[in-house]
C-alpha positions in Angstrom: 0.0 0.0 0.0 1.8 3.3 -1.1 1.4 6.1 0.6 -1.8 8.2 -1.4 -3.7 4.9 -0.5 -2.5 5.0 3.4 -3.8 8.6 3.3 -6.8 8.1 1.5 -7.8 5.8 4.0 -7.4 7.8 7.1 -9.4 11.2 5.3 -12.3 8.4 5.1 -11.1 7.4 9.0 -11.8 11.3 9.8 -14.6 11.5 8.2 -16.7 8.6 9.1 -15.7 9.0 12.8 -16.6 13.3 12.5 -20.3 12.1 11.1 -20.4 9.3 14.0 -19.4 12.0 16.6 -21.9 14.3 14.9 -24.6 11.5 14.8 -23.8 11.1 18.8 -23.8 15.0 20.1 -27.2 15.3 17.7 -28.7 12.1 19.7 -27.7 13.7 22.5 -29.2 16.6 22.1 -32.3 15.4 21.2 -32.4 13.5 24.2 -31.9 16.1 26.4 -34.1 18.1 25.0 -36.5 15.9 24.8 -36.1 14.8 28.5 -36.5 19.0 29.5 -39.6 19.3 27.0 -40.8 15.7 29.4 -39.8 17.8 32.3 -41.8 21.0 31.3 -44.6 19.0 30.8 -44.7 17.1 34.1 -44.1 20.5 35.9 -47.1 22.5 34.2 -49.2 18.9 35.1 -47.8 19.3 38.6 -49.2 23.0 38.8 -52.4 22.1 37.4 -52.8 19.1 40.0 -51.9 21.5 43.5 -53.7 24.3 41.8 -57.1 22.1 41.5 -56.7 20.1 44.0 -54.6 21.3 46.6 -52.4 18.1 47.2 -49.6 16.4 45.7 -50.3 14.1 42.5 -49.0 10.4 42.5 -45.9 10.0 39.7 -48.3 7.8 37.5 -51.0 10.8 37.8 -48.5 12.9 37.1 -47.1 11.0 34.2 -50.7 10.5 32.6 -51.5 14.2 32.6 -47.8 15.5 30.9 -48.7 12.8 28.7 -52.2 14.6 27.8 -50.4 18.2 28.1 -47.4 16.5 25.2 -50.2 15.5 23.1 -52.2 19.3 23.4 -55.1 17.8 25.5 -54.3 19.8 28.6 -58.2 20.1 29.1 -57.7 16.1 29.5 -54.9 16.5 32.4 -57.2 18.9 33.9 -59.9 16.5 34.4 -57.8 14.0 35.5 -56.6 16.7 38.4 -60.2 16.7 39.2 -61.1 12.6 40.4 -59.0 13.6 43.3 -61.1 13.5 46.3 -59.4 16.5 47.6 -60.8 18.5 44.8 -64.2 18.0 46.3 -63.5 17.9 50.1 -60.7 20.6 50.5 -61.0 23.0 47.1 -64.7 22.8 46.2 -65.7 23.0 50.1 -63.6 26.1 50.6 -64.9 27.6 47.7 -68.9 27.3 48.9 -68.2 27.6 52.7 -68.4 31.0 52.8 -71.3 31.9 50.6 -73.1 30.2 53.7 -72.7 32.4 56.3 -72.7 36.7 57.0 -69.3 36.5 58.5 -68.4 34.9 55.0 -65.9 32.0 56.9 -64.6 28.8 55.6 -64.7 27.3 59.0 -67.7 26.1 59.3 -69.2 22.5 59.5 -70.1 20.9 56.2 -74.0 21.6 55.7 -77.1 21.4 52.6 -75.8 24.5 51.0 -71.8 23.5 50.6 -72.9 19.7 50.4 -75.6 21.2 47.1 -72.4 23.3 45.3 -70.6 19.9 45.7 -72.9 17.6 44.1 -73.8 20.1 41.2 -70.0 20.2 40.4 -69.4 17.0 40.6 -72.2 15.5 38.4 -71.6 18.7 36.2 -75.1 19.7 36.4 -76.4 23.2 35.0 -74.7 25.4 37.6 -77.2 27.4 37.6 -80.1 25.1 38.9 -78.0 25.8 42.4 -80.4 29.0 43.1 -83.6 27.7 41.2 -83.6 23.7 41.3 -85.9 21.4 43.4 -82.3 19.8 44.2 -80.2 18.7 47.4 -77.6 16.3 47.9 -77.3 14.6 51.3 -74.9 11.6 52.2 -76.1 8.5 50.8 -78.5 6.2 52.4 -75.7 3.4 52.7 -73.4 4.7 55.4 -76.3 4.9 58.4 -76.2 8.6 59.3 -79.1 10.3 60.7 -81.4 11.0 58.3 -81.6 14.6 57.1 -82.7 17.0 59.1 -84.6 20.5 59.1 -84.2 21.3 62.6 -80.6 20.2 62.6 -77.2 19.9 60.6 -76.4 16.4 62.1 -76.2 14.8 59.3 -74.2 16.7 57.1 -71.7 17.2 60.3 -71.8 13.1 60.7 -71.0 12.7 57.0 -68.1 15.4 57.2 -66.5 13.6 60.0 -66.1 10.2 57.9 -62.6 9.2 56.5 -64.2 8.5 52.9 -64.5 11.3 50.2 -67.7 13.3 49.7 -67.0 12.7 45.9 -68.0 9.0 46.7 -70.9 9.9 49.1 -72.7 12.4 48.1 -76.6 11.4 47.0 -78.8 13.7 44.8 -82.7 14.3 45.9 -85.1 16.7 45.9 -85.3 19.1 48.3 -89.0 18.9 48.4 -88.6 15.0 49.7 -86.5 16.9 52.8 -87.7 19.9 54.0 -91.5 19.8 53.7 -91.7 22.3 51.2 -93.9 21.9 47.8 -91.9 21.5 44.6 -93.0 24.8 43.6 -91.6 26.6 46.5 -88.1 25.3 46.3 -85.2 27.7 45.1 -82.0 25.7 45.3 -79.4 27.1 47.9 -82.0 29.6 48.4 -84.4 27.6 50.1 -81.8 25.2 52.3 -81.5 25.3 55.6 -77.9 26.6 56.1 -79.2 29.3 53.9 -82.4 30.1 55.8 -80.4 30.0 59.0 -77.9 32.4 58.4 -79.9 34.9 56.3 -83.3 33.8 57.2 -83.7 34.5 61.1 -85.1 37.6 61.9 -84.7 40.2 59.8 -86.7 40.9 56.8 -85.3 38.1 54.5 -83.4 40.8 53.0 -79.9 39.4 53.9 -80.9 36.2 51.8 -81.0 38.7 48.8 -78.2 40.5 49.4 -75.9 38.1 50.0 -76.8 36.1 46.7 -76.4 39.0 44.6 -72.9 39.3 46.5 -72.0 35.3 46.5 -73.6 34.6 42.7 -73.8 38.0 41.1 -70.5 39.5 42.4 -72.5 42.4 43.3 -73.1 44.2 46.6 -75.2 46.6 47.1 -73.1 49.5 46.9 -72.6 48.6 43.2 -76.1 48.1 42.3 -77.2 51.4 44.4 -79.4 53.0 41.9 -81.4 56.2 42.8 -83.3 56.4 39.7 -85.4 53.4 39.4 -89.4 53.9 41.0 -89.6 53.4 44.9 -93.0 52.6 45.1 -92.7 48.9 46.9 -90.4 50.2 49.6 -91.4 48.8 52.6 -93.2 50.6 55.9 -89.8 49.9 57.5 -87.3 52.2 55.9 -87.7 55.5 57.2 -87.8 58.3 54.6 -85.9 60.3 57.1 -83.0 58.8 59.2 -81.4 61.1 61.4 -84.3 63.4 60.1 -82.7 63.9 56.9 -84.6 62.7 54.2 -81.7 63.6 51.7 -80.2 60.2 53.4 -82.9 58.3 52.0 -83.4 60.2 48.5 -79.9 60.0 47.8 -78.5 56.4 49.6 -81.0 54.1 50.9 -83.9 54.4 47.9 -80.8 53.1 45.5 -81.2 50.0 47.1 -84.2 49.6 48.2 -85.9 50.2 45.0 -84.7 47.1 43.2 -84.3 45.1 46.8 -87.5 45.3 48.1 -89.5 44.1 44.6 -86.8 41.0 44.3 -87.0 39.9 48.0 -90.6 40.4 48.0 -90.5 36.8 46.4 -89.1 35.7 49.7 -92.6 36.9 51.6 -93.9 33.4 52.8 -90.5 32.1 54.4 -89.0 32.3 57.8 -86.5 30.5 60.0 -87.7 30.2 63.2 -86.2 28.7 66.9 -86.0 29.4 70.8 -84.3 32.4 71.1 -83.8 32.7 74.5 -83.0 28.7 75.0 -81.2 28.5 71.4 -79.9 32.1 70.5 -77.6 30.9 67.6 -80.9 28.9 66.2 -78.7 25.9 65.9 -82.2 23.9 66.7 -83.9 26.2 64.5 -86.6 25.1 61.4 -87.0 26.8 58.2 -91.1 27.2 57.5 -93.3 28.3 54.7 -96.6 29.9 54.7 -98.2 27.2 52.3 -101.5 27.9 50.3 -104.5 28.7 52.8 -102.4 29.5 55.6 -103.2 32.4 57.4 -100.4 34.3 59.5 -102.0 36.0 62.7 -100.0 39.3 62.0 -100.9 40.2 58.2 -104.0 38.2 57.7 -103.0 36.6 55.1 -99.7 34.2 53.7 -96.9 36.7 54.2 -94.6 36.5 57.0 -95.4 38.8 59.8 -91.6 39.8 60.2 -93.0 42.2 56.6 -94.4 44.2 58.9 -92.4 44.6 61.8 -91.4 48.1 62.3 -94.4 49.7 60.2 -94.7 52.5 62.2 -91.0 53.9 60.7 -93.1 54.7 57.9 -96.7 53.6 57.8 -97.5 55.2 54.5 -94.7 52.5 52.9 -95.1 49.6 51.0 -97.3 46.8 52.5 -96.0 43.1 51.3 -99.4 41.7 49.8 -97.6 38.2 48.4 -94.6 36.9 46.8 -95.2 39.3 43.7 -91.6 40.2 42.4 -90.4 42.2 40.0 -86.7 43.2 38.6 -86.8 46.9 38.4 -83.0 46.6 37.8 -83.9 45.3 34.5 -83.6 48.8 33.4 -81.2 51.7 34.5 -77.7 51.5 35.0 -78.2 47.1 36.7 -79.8 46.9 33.3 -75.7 45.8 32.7 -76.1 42.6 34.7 -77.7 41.5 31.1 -80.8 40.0 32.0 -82.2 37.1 30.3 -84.6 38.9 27.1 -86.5 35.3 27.6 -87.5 35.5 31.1 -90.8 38.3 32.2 -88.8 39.9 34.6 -91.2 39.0 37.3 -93.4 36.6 38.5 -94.6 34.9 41.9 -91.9 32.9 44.6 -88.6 32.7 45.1 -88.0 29.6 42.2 -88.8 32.1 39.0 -86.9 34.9 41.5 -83.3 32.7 41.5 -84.1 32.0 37.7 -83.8 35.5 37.1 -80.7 35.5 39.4 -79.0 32.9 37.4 -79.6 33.3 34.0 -78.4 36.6 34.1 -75.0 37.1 32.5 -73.2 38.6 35.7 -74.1 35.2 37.5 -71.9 33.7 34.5 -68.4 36.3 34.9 -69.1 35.8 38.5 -69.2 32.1 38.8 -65.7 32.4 36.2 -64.3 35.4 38.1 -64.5 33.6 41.8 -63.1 29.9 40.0 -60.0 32.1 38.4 -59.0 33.7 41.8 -59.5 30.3 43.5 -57.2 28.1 40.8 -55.1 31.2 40.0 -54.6 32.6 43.4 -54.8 35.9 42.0 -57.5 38.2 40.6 -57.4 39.0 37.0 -55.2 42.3 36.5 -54.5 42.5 32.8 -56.0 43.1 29.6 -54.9 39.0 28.6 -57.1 38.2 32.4 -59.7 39.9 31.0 -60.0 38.4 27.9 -59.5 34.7 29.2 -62.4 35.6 31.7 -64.6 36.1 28.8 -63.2 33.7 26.7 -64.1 31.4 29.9 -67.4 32.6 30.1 -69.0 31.8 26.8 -66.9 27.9 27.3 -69.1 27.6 30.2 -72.1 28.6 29.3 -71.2 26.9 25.8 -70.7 23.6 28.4 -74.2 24.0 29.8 -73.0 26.0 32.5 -70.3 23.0 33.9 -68.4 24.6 36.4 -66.0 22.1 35.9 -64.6 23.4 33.0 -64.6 26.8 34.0 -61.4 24.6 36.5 -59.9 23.4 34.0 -59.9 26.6 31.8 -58.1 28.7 34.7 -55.5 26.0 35.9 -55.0 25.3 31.7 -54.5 29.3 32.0 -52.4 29.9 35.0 -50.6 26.7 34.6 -46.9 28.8 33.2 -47.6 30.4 36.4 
């Protein structure tokens, strides 16, 4: 072999061994990228997991969902954060505890209000049947709790004290079957007894109102203050002068009471009633309903006599004949709440009154707006929050109003977080 061949050889050594050098770094490469794209994947899957569930995922949960999030089916991996039980005990019972109470606390025992938000989400039900539907879950018949109650939360603080998820144990029934009220006369959450308890007792059945407009319309009463709308169904019981000012009333009070009194007017047969001297946090206490051809002693006919307690602040007021409501806010400035075109506007009870409620469109941002803060741990605070929210709200209400997917938009969202 002379010595062009000798050399020849060894350029073809070079080469071969430069491409299989090549070949190896490429490989490598790829692997490592491959292995961070694997990585990036299981950490947004991890975020999505805590931020939906609140705990930890297992590694094969974990491997499942980057697998969905690799393949562009994050909604997939968001769902699959959601079997969790803790989605339902921890996150889900957080999120409705305080809606159930004035002092708006998440410590507070598990009762038919939380237990009803639950069950709806889990069996993604129309969400908004929660202030309208003849619905209630309860803990299923099977794990020998005392039955449900009206004149107690037993039951519900029983099935809260059990080591198995309320995912697993949650029944649905009507809540006519439970608390002795006709079909007709049941308004979801509205009519529970956590609800009639904490916004029910005394009072004027106001508080129920308000705090549903605040809890499910994200709206307090400051914000839907209007002082133009007609006050002629304010009650005897808002004085026209407080302090002896009637300015007070002309420019404050009437912008609430004027679309208030109308709307909780629907509320007019109900009451929540118990021992107040024996019982003063009416933890004994029973929600009742003037049904048809009851008389109370202190109107003379169906409506509850706390209407007309405190007449005398202005007896020329409004005097609560029946349930009768009507949405006055359907026009003025709360005519931006965007009403449903398809409902009256009024009608009799509070069922077709939490209809109105729901089907509005603020019921939708707010349901979306409350589910981003809790997944995102933030509120929205730029122009891309804004648009997801109302990208979220027409997925929702394109879902028939699932509130699951209004989770798994926001964690999808917030999951680069």
């Amino acid at each position: 072999m002379n010595v062009f061949t000798v050399n020849d050889h060894l350029s073809k050594a070079r080469k071969a061994c430069a491409v299989t050098l090549l070949q190896s770094f490429c490989q490598l490469l790829i692997l490592a990228l491959s292995s961070n794209l694997v990585a990036g994947e299981r950490e947004q899957a991890k975020r999505i997991h805590d931020r939906i569930a609140g705990v930890p995922a297992s590694a094969t949960v974990l491997d499942s969902m980057a697998t969905d999030i690799l393949a562009g089916d994050a909604n997939k991996a968001a769902f699959t954060a959601m079997d969790n039980s803790a989605f339902y005990d921890v996150t889900l019972k957080n999120l409705a505890a305080p809606w159930t109470n004035e002092a708006m606390s998440s410590f507070v025992p598990l009762n038919d209000y939380t237990a009803t938000v639950i069950g709806l989400v889990r069996d993604e039900e129309d969400f908004r049947t929660l202030l309208y539907g003849d619905v209630l879950y309860e803990g299923n018949s099977s794990l020998g709790l005392d039955p449900y109650s009206n004149a107690n939360n037993t039951h519900y603080e029983q099935l809260e004290d059990l080591p198995s998820s309320l995912k697993d144990n949650l029944a649905k029934v009507t809540q006519s079957s439970r608390n002795n009220l006709p079909a007709s006369a049941t308004a979801g959450i509205l009519t529970s007894r956590a609800a009639a308890k904490a916004f029910m007792s005394g009072g004027t059945n106001r508080a129920l109102f308000r705090f549903t407009t605040l809890n499910h319309l994200c709206n307090d009463m400051e914000q839907l203050n209007d002082i133009s709308r007609t006050p002629d169904r304010v009650r005897q019981d808002v004085s026209r002068s407080p302090g002896g000012d009637s300015r007070i009333f002309l420019n404050s009070c009437v912008g609430c009471h004027n679309g208030m009194d109308p709307m909780t007017q629907s509320l007019a047969y109900y009451d929540y009633e118990y021992d107040t001297e024996n019982d003063p946090d009416g933890n004994a206490g029973t929600m009742v309903y003037n049904n048809v051809g009851f008389i109370d002693p202190d109107t003379g006919n169906r409506v509850q006599g706390k209407f007309l307690q405190n007449a005398n602040n202005f007896e020329y007021g409004y005097v609560t004949p029946d349930d009768r409501w009507d949405n006055y806010w359907r026009e003025g400035q709360n005519s931006l709440l965007d009403w449903d075109d398809g409902l009256p506007g009024g009608g009799y009870g509070a069922k077709s009154m939490g209809q109105e409620l729901a089907h509005s469109a603020a019921f939708s941002q707010c349901q979306v707006k409350k589910v981003f803060k809790n997944v995102c741990l933030r509120e929205p605070t730029d122009s891309n929050d804004r648009l997801q929210i109302s990208t979220m709200v027409t997925t929702f209400q394109a879902s028939n109003y699932n509130l699951k997917q209004v989770f798994a938009d926001s964690a999808i969202y917030c999951m680069g977080e």
